[in-house]
N, C-alpha and C positions, 0 to 999 in steps of 0.2 A: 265763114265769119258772119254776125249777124250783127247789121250794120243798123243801129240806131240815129237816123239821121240828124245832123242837128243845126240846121240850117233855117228855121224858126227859132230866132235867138233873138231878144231883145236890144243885147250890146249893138245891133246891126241897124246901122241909119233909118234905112229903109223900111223895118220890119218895126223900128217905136215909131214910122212915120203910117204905117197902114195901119197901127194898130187905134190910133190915133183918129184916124177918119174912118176904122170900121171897111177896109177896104176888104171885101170879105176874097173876089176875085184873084189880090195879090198873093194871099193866103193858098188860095185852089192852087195854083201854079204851082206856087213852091213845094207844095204837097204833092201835086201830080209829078212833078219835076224828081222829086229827089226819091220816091218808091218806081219810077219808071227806069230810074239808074241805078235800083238796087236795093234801099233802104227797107227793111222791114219793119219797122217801128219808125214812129216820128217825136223827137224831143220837142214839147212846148214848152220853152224856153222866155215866159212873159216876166219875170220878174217880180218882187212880190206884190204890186197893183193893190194894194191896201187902202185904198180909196174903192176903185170897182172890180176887184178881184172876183165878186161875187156876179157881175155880169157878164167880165170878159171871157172868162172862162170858159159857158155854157156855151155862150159865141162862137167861140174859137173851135167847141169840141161840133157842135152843129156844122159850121161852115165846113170844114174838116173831113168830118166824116157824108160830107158829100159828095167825096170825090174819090176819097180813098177806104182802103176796109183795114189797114194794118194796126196794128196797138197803138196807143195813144201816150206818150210819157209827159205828164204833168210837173214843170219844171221850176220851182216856187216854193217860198216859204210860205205864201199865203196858206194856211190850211181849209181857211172856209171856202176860200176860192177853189183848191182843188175838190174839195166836195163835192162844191154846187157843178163842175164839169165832170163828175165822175158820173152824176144822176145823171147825164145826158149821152154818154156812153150807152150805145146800144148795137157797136159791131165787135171788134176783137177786145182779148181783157188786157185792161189797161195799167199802166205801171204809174207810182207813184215818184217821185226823185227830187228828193229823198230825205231818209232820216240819216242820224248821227248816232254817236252814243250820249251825247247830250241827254241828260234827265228827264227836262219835258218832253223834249224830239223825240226820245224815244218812248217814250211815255204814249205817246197819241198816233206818233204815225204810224205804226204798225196796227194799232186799234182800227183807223180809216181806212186799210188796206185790207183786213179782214175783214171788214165791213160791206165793201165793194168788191170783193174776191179781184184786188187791185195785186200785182208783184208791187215789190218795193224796193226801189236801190237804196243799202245801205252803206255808208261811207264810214272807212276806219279812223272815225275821230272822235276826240273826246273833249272835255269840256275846259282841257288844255291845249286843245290845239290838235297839228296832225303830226304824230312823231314822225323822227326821221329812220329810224333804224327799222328793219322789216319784221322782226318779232313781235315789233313793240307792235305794229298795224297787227298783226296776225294775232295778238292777245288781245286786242277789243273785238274783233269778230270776236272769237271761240270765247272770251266769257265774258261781254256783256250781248253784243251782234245778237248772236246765236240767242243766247239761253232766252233772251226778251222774248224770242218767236215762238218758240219750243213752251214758255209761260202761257202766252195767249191761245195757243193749239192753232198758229200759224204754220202751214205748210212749207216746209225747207224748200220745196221745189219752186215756189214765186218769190224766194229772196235772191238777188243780189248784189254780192256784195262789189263794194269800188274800194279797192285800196290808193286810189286818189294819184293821180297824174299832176306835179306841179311840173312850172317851167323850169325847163335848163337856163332860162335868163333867170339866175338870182337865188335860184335854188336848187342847183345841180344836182349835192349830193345825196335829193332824193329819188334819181332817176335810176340807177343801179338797185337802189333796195328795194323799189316799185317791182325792179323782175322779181327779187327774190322773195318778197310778198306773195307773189302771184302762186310763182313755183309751190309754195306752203303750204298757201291757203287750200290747194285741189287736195293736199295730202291731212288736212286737220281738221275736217271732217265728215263724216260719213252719215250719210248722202253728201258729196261736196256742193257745197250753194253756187249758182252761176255765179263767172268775178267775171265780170265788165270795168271800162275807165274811160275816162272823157279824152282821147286820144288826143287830140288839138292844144290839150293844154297845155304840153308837153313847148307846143313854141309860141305858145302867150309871150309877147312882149319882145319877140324878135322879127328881125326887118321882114317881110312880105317874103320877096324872094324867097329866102332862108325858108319857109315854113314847111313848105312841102315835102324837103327833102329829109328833115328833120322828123318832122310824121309819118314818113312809110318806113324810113330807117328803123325809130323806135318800134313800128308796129313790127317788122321784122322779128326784133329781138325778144318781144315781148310773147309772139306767136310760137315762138318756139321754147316758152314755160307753157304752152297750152292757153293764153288766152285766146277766145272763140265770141267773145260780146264786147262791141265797141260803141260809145256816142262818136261818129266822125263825119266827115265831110262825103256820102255817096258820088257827089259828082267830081272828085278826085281822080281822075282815071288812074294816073301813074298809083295812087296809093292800092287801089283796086287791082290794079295789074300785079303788084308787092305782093298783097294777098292770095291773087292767082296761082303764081308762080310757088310761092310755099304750099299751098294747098293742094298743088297739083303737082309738086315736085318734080318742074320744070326746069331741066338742067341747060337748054338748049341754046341760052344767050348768058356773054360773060357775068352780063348783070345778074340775071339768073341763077346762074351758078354761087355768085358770091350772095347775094342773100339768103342762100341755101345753105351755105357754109357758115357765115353769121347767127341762121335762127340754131342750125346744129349744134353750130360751139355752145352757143348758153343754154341750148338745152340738155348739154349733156357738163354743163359746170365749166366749162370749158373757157378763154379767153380770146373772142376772135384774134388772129394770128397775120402778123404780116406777110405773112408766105402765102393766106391766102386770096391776097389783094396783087390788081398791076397796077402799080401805082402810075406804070406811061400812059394808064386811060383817065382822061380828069373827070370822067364821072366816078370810075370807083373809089379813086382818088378821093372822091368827096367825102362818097359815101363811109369812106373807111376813117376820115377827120371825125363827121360825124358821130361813126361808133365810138372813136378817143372820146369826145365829149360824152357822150350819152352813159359812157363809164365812168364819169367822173375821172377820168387818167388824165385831161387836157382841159386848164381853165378856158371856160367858155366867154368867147367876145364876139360882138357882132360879127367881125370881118374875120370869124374864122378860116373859112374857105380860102381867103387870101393869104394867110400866115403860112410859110416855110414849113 
């Protein structure tokens, strides 16, 4: 799995509190911290800074890359801002994130990407929003996505796409069509573009606790339509461990086993199965509530876990 870190996020106190005072040191940390745990890529996630986009940027790519050598993911609509830190990139190539199918978005930031021999995450939305049904995502890649790149003699190999992670708080039933997007999208076409998704998003807006369990679960599920590119939390362990364990198709602990059985079933179309959960252990136990939500089979409320 190639873990885009995303732990330089603006939504986070702390990180519009350094960015703020220029704290360049809190910065190194986080960067050293989160590719020492695994992270191969780093999301900058400053938001759009349409006031000093155009300073903080080169800042951030400068301080940054003095500490680490991985890709760089510019996270922002600001586009002059990502510019002016693209020009200061001078270790691994870096990714853009992202465009849309929106007219000017896609109009320009595919151009800046070429430009900068930048990747670029593209997200399956349009200028109605993100549909809900997995077709509908899987027909903006393949014919606006795609062709826009294929126009400008951008290379299929540094596009990918996000077929977009919302949360099960509020908008459940896009979590089911998210796999079936994914599953599609490797078959429609050739060369298939990397599909990466912003894993986390999946428990936007539910209680703390609850998040963890809910992001390795769905990564689970989602790893076995073959996705292989995540924006997530590297310093997860259990989620890392989730990863492991499929990747290495380690059957050796009961947990183990059943998210082995979980990534199997959907990837072979399949509906994980209560025969293959013990429901007398309350972790699998969880973890199998969890799948009901994540399938849309079980409305989702905070206190799931607790419910019968």
């Amino acid at each position: 799995m190639y873990i885009i870190g995303e732990n330089i996020h603006i939504i986070s106190p702390r990180v519009k509190e350094a960015l703020q005072t220029k704290d360049a040191k809190f910065f190194q940390e986080r960067a050293v911290t989160q590719v020492e745990a695994g992270a191969q890529a780093l999301d900058l996630n400053l938001g759009p800074r349409k006031k000093d986009g155009e300073e903080v940027f080169p800042w951030m790519v400068e301080t940054v890359q003095a500490v680490v050598d991985v890709p760089l993911s510019f996270d922002s609509t600001n586009l002059a801002g990502i510019e002016a830190g693209l020009k200061k990139v001078t270790k691994a190539q870096p990714i853009i994130n992202s465009t849309s199918a929106e007219p000017e978005r896609l109009e320009k930031v595919p151009l800046l990407a070429k430009k900068y021999n930048a990747r670029v995450i593209a997200l399956t939305m349009g200028a109605s929003g993100i549909p809900v049904a997995a077709d509908a995502r899987v027909t903006i890649a393949i014919e606006k996505l795609i062709p826009r790149m294929l126009e400008i003699d951008y290379p299929i190999s540094n596009l990918i796409i996000d077929p977009l992670v919302l949360t099960v708080s509020g908008c459940q039933e896009y979590c089911p069509e998210l796999i079936e997007a994914i599953r599609t999208l490797q078959v429609a076409w050739d060369p298939a573009p990397t599909i990466s998704v912003g894993l986390s998003n999946v428990s936007n807006s539910v209680p703390h606790e609850n998040r963890p369990l809910i992001n390795r679960t769905y990564c689970a599920m989602l790893m076995g339509v073959g996705l292989n590119t995540m924006i997530a939390d590297p310093l997860d362990t259990n989620l890392k461990e989730t990863i492991r364990i499929i990747e290495q198709r380690d059957d050796s602990t009961p947990i183990g086993r059943l998210y082995l059985k979980i990534a199997d079933r959907i990837a072979a179309s399949e509906t994980p199965a209560i025969e293959d959960v013990d429901m007398s252990d309350p972790e699998q136990a969880a973890i199998w509530k969890t799948v009901q939500i994540l399938l849309n089979k079980v409305i989702y409320a905070d206190a799931y876990l607790q419910l019968a």
